[in-house]
Residue, then its C-alpha position, 0 to 999 in steps of 0.5 A: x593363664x599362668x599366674x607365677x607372678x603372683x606367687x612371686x608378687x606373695x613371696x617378695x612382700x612377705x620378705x619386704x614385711x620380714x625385713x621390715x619386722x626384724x629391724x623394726x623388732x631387733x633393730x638391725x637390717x637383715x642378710x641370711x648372709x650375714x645372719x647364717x655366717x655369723x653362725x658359722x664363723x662364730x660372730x654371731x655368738x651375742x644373737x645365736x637364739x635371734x640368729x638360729x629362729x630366724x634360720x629356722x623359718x627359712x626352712x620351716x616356712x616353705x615346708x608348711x607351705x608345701x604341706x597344706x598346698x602341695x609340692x610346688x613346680x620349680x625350674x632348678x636344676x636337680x644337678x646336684x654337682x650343679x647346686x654345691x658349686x652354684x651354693x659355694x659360689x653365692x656364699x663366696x659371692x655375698x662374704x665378698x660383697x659383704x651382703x646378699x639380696x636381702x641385705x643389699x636388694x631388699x634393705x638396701x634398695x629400701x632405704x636408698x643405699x648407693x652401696x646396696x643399689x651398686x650391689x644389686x645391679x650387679x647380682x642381676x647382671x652376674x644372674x643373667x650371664x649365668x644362666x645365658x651361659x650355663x643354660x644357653x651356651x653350656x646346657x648345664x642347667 
């Protein structure tokens, strides 16, 4: 019986609780958008420490996770022309918006935000037409 679910279930309250966690500690609602663009941009210059530990546990955190339970089973493509384009595409996406899926999806959702709802709604759809397009009509991913 295939159980991914659960590991999605384990993932999504892990950052409902870190979501929860960084507004309740820093007071302010989180976006790796806005948190990874304010370092790049230079706005985030007031909170580069809090912005930088943050980044960190993006990356540190599944790194430990694949080392004590090992390597984990993905669908993503390993294009990696396919990535870089589908990367840049996010990031455009969120400045755009003015927010991610953490931002929008997870806080948003949350604190029953029309703008975060609108936005979300429209990430899943812009989902679901990508990979009817690029998985099923094109066979790029």
């Amino acid at each position: 019986m295939q159980m991914d679910w659960i590991m999605g279930l384990v993932g999504g309250a892990i950052i409902g609780l870190g979501a929860a966690a960084y507004l309740l500690i820093n007071g302010k609602i989180m976006g790796a958008s806005g948190i990874l663009g304010g370092l790049v941009d230079g706005s985030g210059r007031d909170s580069f420490r809090e912005r930088l530990f943050f980044l960190a546990g993006v990356f540190i955190a599944p790194a430990l996770i694949v080392m004590f339970r090992g390597g984990i089973e993905t669908q993503a493509t390993t294009n990696v022309l396919v990535l870089v384009v589908a990367g840049l595409l996010v990031g455009v996406g969120t400045r755009i918006a003015n927010g991610c899926t953490s931002g929008h999806g997870v806080c948003g959702i949350s604190r029953l935000n029309l703008r975060g709802i609108v936005a979300t709604v429209f990430y899943i759809l812009a989902g679901g037409i990508t990979v009817v397009l690029f998985r099923h009509i094109l066979g790029v991913i």
